[in-house]
LOFIRO-979899 format. One line per field, with one value per residue (C-alpha): y, z, x; residue in three letters; residue number from 1. Coordinates in Angstrom, 2 decimals. Example, Ala and Ser with C-alpha at 12.3 -4.5 7.8 and 13.67 -1.06 7.14 Angstrom:
2
yy <- [-4.50,-1.06]
zz <- [7.80,7.14]
xx <- [12.30,13.67]
residu <- [ALA,SER]
num <- [1,2]
//
This chain:
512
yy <- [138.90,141.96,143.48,145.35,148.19,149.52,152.41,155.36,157.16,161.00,162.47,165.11,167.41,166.47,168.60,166.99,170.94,174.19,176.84,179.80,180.49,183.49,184.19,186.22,188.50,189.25,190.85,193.01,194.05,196.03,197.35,195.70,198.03,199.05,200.44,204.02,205.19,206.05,208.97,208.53,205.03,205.67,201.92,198.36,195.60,191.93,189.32,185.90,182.84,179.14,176.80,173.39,171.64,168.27,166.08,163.40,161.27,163.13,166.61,169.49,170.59,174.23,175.69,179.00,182.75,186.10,188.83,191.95,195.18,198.32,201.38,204.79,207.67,208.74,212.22,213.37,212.51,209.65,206.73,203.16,199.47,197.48,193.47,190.80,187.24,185.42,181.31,180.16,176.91,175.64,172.57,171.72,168.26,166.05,163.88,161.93,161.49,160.68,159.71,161.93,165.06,168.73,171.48,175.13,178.16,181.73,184.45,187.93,190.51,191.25,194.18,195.27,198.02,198.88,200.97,202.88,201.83,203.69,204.97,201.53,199.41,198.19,196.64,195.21,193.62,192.19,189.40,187.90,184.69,181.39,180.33,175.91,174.08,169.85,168.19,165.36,163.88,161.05,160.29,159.03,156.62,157.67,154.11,153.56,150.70,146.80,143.91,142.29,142.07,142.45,145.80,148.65,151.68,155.81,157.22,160.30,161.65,163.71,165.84,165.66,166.98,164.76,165.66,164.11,165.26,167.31,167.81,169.75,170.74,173.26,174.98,177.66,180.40,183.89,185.97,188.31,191.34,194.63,198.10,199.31,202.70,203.41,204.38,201.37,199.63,200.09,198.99,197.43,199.24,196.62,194.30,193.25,189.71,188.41,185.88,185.57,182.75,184.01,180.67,177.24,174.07,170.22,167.87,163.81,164.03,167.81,171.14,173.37,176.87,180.02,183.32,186.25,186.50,190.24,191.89,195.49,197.00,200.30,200.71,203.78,204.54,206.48,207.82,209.51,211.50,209.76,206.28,205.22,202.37,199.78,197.15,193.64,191.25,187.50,185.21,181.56,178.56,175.26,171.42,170.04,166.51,166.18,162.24,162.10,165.36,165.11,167.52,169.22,168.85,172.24,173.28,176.05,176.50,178.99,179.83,181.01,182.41,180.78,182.43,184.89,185.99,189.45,190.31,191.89,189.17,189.66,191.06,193.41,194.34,195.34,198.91,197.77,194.82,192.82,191.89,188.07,186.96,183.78,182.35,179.52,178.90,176.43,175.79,173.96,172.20,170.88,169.29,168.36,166.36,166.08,162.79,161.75,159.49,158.06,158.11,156.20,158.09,155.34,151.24,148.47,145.27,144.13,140.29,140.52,142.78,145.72,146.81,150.30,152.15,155.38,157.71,161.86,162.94,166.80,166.73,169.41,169.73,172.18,173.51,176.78,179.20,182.90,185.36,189.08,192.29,194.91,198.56,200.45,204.30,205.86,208.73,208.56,211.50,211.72,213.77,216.85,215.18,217.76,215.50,216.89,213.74,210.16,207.82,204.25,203.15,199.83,198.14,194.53,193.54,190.79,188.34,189.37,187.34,185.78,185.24,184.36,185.55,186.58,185.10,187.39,186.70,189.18,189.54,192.17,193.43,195.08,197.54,197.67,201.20,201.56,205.18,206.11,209.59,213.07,215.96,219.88,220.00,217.07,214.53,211.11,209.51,206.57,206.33,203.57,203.76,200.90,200.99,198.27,197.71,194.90,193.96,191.57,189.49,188.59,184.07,182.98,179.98,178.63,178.69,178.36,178.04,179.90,177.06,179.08,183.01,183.78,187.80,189.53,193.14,193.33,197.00,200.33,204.26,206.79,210.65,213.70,216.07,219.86,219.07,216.57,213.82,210.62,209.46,205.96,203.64,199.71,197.33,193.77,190.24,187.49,184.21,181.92,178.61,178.28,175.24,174.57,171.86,169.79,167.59,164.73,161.04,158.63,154.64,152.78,149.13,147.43,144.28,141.97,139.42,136.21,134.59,136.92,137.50,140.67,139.72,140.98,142.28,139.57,141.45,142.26,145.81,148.56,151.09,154.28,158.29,160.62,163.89,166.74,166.75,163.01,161.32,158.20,157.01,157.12,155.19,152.41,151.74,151.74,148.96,147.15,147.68,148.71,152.87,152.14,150.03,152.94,155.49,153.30,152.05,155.61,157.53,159.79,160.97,162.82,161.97,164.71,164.56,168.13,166.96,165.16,162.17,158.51,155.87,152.01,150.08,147.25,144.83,142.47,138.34,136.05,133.65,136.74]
zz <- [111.29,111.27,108.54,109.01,106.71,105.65,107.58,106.77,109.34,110.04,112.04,114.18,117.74,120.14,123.53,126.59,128.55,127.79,130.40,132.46,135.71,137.22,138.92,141.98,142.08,145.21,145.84,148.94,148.05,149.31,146.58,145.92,147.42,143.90,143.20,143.42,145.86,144.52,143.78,141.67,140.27,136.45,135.65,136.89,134.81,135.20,132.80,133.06,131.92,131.56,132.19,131.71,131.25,131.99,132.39,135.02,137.48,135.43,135.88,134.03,135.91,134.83,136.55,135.85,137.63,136.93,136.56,137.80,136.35,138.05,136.27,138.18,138.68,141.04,142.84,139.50,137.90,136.22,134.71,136.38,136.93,139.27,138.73,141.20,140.18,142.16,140.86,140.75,139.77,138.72,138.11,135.99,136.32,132.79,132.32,130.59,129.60,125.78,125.05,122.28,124.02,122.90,125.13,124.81,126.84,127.30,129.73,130.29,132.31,134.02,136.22,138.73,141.39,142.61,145.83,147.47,151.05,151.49,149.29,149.07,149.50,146.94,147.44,144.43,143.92,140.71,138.36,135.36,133.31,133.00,129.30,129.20,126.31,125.79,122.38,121.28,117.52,117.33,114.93,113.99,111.26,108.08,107.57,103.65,101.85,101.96,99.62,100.11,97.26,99.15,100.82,99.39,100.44,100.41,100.05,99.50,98.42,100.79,100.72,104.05,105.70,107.97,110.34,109.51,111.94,115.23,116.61,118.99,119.32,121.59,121.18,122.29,119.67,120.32,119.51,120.69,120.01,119.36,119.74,116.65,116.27,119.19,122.51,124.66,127.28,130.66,131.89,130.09,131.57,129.62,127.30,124.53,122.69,120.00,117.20,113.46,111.35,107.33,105.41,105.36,103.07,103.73,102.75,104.25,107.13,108.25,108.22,107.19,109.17,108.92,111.03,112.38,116.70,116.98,120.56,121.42,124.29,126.23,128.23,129.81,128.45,130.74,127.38,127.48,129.94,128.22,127.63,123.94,121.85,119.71,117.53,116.67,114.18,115.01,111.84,112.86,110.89,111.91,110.46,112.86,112.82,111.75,111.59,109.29,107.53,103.29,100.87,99.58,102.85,104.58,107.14,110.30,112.15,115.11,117.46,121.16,123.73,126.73,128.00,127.20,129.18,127.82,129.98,129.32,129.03,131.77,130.51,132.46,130.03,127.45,126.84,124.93,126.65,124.81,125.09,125.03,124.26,125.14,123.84,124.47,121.35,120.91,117.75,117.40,114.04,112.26,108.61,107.27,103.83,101.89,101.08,99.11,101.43,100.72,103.44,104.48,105.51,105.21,104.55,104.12,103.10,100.25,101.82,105.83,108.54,108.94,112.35,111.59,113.61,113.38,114.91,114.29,112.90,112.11,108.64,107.81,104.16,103.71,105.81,105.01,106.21,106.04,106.54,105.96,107.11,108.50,108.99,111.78,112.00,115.11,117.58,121.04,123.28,125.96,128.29,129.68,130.12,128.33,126.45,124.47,123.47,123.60,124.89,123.60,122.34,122.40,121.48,121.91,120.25,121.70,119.88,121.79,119.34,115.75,113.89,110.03,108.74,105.13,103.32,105.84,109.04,111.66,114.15,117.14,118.02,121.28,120.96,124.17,123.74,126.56,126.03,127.45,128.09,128.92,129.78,129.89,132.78,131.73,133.73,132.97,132.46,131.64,129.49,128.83,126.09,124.53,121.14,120.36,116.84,114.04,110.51,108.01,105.56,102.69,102.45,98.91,99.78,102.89,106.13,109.75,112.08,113.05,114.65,116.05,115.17,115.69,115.85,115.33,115.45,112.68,112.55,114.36,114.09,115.43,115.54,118.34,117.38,118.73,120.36,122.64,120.63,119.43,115.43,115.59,112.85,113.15,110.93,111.84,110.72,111.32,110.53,110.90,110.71,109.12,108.63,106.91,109.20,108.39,110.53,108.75,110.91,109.24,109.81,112.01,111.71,109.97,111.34,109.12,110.72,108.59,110.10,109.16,105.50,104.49,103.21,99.19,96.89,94.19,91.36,90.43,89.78,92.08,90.98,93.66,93.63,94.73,95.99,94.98,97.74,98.76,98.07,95.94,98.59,101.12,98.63,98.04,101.58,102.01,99.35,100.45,96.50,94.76,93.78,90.48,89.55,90.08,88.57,85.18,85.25,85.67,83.37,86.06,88.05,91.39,94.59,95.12,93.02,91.76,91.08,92.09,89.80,89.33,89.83,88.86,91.58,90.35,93.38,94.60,94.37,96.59,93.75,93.38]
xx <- [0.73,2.37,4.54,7.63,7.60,10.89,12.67,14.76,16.53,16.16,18.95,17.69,19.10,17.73,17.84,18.93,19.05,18.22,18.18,19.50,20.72,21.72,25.22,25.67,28.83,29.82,33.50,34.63,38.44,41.30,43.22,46.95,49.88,50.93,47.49,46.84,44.38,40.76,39.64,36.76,35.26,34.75,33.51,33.38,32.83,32.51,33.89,32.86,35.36,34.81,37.28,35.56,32.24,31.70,28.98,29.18,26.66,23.82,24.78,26.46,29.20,30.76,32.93,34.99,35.69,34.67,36.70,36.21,37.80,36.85,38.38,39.07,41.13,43.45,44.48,46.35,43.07,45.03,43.05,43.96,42.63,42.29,41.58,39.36,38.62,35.63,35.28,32.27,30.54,26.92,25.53,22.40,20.22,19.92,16.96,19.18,23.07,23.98,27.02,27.70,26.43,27.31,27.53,27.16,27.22,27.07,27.44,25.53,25.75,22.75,23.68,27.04,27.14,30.53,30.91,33.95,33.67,37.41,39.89,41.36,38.28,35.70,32.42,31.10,27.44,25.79,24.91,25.26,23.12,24.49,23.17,23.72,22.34,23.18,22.16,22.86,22.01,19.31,17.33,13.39,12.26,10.08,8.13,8.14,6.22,7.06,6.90,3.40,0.95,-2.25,-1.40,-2.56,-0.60,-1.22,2.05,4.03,7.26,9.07,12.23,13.87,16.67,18.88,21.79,24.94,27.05,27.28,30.82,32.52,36.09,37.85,41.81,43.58,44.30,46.07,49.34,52.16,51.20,53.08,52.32,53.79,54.56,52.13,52.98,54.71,52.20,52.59,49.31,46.21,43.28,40.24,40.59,37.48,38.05,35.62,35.76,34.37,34.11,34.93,34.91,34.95,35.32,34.38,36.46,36.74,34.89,36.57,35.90,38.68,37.67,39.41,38.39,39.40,39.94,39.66,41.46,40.78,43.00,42.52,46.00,48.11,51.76,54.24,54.99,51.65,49.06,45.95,44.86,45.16,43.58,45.04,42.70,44.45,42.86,44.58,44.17,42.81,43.04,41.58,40.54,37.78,37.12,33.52,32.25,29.65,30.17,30.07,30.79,27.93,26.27,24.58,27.20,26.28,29.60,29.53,32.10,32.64,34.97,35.04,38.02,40.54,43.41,45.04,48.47,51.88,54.85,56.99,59.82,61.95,64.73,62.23,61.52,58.25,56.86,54.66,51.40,50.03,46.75,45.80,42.00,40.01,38.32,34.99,33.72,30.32,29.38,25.84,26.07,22.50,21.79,19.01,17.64,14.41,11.59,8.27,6.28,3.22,0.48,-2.13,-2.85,-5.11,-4.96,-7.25,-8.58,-8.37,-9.12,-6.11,-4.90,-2.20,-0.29,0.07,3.24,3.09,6.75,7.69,9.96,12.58,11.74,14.02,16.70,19.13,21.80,20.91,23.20,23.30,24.85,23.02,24.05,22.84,23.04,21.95,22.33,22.77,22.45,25.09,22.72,24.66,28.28,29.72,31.88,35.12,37.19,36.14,38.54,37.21,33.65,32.31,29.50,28.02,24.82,22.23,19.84,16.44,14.30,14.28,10.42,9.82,6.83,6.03,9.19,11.30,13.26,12.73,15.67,15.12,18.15,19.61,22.97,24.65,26.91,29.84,31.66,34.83,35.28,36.61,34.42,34.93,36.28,39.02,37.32,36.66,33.01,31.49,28.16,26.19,23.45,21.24,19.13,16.86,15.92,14.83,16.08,14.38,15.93,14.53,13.98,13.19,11.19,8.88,10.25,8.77,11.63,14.61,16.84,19.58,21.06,24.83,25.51,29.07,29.97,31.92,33.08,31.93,32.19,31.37,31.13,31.22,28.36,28.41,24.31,25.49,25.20,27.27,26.11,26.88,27.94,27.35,27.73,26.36,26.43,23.99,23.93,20.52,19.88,16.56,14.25,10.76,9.02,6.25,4.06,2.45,0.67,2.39,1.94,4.54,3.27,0.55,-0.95,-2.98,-5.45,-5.11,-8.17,-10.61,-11.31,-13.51,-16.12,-16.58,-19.56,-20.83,-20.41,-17.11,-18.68,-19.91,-21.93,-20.70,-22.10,-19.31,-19.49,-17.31,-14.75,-14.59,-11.35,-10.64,-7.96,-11.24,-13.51,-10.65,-10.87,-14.23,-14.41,-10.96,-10.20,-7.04,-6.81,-5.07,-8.04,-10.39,-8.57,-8.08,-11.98,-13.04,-10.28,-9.64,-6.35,-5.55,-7.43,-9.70,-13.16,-13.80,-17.16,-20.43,-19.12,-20.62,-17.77,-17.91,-15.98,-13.80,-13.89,-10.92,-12.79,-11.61,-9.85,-7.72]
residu <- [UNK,UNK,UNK,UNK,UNK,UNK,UNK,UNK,UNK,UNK,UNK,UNK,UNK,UNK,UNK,UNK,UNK,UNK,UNK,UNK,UNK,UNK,UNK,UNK,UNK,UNK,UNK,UNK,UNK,UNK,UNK,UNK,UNK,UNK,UNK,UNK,UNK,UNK,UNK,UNK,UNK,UNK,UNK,UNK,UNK,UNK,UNK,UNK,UNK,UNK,UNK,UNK,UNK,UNK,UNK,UNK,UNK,UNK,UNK,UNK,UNK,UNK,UNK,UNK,UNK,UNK,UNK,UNK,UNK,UNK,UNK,UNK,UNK,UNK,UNK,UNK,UNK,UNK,UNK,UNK,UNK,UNK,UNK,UNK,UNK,UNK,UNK,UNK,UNK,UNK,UNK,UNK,UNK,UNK,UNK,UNK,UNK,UNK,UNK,UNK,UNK,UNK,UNK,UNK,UNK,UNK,UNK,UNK,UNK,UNK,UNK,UNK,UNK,UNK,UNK,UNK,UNK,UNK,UNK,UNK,UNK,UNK,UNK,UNK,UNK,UNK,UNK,UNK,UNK,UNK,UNK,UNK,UNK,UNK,UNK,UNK,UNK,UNK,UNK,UNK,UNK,UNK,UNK,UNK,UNK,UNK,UNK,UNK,UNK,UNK,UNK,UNK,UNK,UNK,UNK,UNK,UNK,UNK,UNK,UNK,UNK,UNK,UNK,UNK,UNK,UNK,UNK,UNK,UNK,UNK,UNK,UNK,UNK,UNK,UNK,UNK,UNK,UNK,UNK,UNK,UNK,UNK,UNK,UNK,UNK,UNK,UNK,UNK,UNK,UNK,UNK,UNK,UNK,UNK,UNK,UNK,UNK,UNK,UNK,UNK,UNK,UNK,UNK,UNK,UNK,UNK,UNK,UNK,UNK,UNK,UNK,UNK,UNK,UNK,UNK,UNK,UNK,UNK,UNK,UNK,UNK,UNK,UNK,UNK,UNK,UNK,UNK,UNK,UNK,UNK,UNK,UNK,UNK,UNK,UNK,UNK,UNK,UNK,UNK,UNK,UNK,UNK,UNK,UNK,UNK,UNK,UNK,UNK,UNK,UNK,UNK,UNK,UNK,UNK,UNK,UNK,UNK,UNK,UNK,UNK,UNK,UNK,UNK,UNK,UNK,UNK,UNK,UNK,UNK,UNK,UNK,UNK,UNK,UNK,UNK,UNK,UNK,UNK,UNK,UNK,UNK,UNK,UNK,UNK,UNK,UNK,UNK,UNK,UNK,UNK,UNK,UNK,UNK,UNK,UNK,UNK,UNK,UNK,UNK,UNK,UNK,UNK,UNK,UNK,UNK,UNK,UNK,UNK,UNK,UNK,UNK,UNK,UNK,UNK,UNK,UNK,UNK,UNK,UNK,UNK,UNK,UNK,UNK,UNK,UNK,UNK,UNK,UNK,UNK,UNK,UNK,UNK,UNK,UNK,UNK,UNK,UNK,UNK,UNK,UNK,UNK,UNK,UNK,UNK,UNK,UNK,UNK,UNK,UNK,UNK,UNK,UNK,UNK,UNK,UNK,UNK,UNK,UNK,UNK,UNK,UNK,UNK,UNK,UNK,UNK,UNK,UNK,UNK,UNK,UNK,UNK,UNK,UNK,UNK,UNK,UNK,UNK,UNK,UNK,UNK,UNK,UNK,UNK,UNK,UNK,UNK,UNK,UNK,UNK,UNK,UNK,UNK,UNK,UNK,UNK,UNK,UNK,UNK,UNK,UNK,UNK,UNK,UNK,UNK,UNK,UNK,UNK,UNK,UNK,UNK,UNK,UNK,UNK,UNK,UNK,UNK,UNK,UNK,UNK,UNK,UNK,UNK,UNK,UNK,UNK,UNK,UNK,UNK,UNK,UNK,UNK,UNK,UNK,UNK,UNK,UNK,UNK,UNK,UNK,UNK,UNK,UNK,UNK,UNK,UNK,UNK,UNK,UNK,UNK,UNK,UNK,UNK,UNK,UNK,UNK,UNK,UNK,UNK,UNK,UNK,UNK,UNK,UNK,UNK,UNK,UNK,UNK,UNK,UNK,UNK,UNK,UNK,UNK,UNK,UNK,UNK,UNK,UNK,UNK,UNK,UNK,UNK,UNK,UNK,UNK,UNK,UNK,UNK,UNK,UNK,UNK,UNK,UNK,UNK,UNK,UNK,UNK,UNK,UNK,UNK,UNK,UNK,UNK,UNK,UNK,UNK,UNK,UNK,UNK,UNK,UNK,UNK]
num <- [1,2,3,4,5,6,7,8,9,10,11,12,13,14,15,16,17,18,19,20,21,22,23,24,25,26,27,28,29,30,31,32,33,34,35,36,37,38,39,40,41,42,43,44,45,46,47,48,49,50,51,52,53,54,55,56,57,58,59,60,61,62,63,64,65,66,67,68,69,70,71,72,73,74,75,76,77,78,79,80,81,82,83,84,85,86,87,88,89,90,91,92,93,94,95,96,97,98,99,100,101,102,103,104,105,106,107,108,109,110,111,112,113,114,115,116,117,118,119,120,121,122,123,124,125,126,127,128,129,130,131,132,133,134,135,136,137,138,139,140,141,142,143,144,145,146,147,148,149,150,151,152,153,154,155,156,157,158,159,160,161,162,163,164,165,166,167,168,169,170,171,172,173,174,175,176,177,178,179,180,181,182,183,184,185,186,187,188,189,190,191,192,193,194,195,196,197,198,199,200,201,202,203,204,205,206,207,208,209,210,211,212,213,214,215,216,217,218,219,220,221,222,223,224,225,226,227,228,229,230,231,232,233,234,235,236,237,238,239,240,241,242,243,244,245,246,247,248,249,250,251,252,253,254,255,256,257,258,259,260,261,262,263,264,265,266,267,268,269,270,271,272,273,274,275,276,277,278,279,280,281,282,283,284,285,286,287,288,289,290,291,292,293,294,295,296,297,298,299,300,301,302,303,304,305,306,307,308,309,310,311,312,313,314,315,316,317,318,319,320,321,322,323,324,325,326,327,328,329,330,331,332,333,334,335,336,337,338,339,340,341,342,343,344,345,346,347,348,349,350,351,352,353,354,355,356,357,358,359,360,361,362,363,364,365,366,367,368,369,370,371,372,373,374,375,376,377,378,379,380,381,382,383,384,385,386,387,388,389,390,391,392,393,394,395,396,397,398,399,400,401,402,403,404,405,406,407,408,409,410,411,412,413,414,415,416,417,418,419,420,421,422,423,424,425,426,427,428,429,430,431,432,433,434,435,436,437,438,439,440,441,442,443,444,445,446,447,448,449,450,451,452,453,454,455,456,457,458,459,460,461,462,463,464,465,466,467,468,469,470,471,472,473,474,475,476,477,478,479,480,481,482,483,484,485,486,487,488,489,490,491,492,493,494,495,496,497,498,499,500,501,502,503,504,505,506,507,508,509,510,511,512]
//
């Protein structure tokens, strides 16, 4: 006969996908009629954009188009821009297709050469990574104890953590955008987008989010001879449906860009057109809870032959959100450009790996510098530096997994220095999801044999000499007797014998 022990659901992710592709960018142009003609390429860049993802007949479909924005000068050493888009499309093989599957994605560029075949025609080569990742939320059963008086049962009290909801939700978020007492636009030469998540609340199964969508523009002004700069900072306030969410639960939001288009309104009766931004916005949300198990890890029965089953499980015992700000002082050397003014300075910042070890998370970071500028002789160059560095953060308790690291730039500065050097000012956030996993063999199923009793000792006493080390659970077994009846014979507690000890064995009879 077999007994059904009692079950508790764990919610867990579970991945269906998690991989990388790379992207081939591959663009001969001629430039538009209204472009200038080249007279010096100064920087190309390539901007992917996502405009769906979609899972259908056991695939992941994305599909999207990279921009390309080369930058360069013309005969009146004037700086200008010139735009390509290439579509492209990928598609990704699932093992299997939930139906409450969660995408994400990211984009990377890998490398881009861009070559001046003529004055008026480009040739641009490069790459960039694909990032696709599907969960889904499941969940596995911890196996606690059931009703039936002649099992004897070795348990334990867990803390576990269990997802209680994974949702998903996209929306378009962006502004107008004036120049202010700046100089009008005429044309935007780049255009940097990136979001931030500052708080959020639970409350009936939503998340009330608010963040900050920050847009930086480089663009030339017939009012002036040089580029300038203007930083925007685009309040966002949101309430994403979240089944399942509680308050009180642990919540990880992150957010993505999966496209952003920057332009001027057309508006030809406006001195001082403005400038739209339009953002596509995903937001991805986990809420755990905690929730007190008992656990099974072994079981007999005390009058016929046991049969277990045994399944291996890995517990979150404790789950957490880390985050911290890190500033990062550095200084670059900008080789011999000569440099007298910079124009605009960027940075981007990549996750290259995330380790706990001695109560501290250990993030490696990469710094990605992109420098705008004008040289001695007034001419425009481009520099591109990189610093890789790592940052711990203190954890107060036992952790042995980082489950997933969101990075934001949140501010940078910087400094010209008379050696040919840039001092460099970055201040960082990061935000981990952190969990403490156990493995434990638990039993799934016990299965008693009715026909065949065990067989018991005469004497309802057995005289048994333990070792230090051997456990009490072990010599229960052994003798298909009950542990509380050894423990209260023998005026002892705990499992473990810290000593060569002699122990009297109450036996089970077969009238009991």
């Amino acid at each position: 006969m077999e007994f059904n022990l009692n079950k508790t659901p764990v919610g867990i992710i579970s991945p269906v996908l998690d991989t990388v592709a790379e992207q081939p960018v591959d663009i001969d142009f001629t430039l538009p009629d209204f472009c200038s003609d080249i007279e010096k390429i100064i920087r190309c860049k390539i901007s992917p954009k996502i405009f769906s993802r979609n899972i259908s007949g056991g695939k992941l479909q994305i599909d999207g188009s990279v921009v390309v924005t080369v930058l360069y000068t013309d005969d009146n050493n004037k700086l200008r821009a010139c735009e390509q888009n290439m579509s492209f499309s990928s598609s990704f093989a699932l093992k299997s297709v939930p139906d409450n599957a969660v995408i994400e994605t990211g984009t990377k560029c890998e490398y881009v050469n861009c070559r001046a075949l003529s004055r008026r025609r480009l040739s641009i080569h490069g790459a960039f990574s694909l990032y696709a990742k599907v969960i889904f939320k499941s969940s596995f059963d911890l196996f606690s104890p059931c009703d039936d008086e002649t099992l004897e049962y070795n348990t334990r009290s867990v803390t576990c953590y269990s997802l209680d909801s994974l949702c998903q939700e996209q929306f378009n978020c962006g502004d107008e955008l004036q120049v202010g007492n700046k100089p009008s636009v005429d044309c935007i030469l780049d255009a940097q987008a990136k979001i931030n998540i500052t708080s959020t609340k639970v409350v009936d199964e939503k998340l009330m989010l608010d963040g900050e969508l920050g847009v930086k523009l480089l663009y030339t002004s017939s009012e002036s001879d040089s580029p300038d700069m203007i930083d925007y900072i685009i309040p966002v306030s949101r309430v994403i449906d979240c089944e399942g969410l509680k308050s009180g639960d642990i919540v990880y939001p992150r957010a993505e860009i999966l496209s952003c288009d920057i332009r001027l309104k057309n508006d030809i009766l406006s001195d001082n057109p403005i400038v739209d931004a339009d953002c596509r916005v995903c937001i991805t949300v986990e809420g755990y809870s905690e929730k007190e198990c008992e656990i099974v890890l072994d079981a007999f029965s005390t009058k016929h032959l046991t049969e277990i089953q045994r399944t291996r499980v890995t517990i979150p015992e404790n789950i957490s959100v880390v985050s911290d700000n890190t500033m990062r002082k550095d200084t670059v050397s900008i080789g011999d450009n000569n440099v007298s003014e910079i124009i605009d300075f960027r940075c981007v910042c990549h996750n290259e790996s995330s380790t706990i070890s001695n109560n501290n998370l250990n993030t490696c970071y990469k710094l990605i510098f992109n420098i705008l500028a004008v040289n001695s002789d007034n001419r425009y160059v481009d520099i591109e530096r990189s610093v890789e560095f790592s940052a711990e953060t203190e954890i107060n308790d036992d952790f042995n997994e980082v489950k997933n690291v969101s990075l934001y730039v949140q501010s940078v500065s910087y400094r010209l220095t008379g050696d040919n050097n840039i001092e460099t000012r970055c201040e960082l956030k990061t935000a981990a999801l952190i969990s403490d996993n156990r493995q434990y063999s638990i039993v799934s199923s016990v299965d008693i044999d009715e026909e065949s009793l065990i067989k018991t000792p005469d004497s309802s006493l057995v005289l048994y000499f333990a070792e230090n080390g051997e456990s009490l659970w072990d010599i229960a077994k052994m003798y298909n007797t009950r542990l509380k009846r050894i423990t209260e014979e023998n005026t002892i507690s705990g499992d473990i014998l810290r000593e060569d000890t002699m122990l009297m064995i109450p036996t089970i009879r077969e009238a009991e």
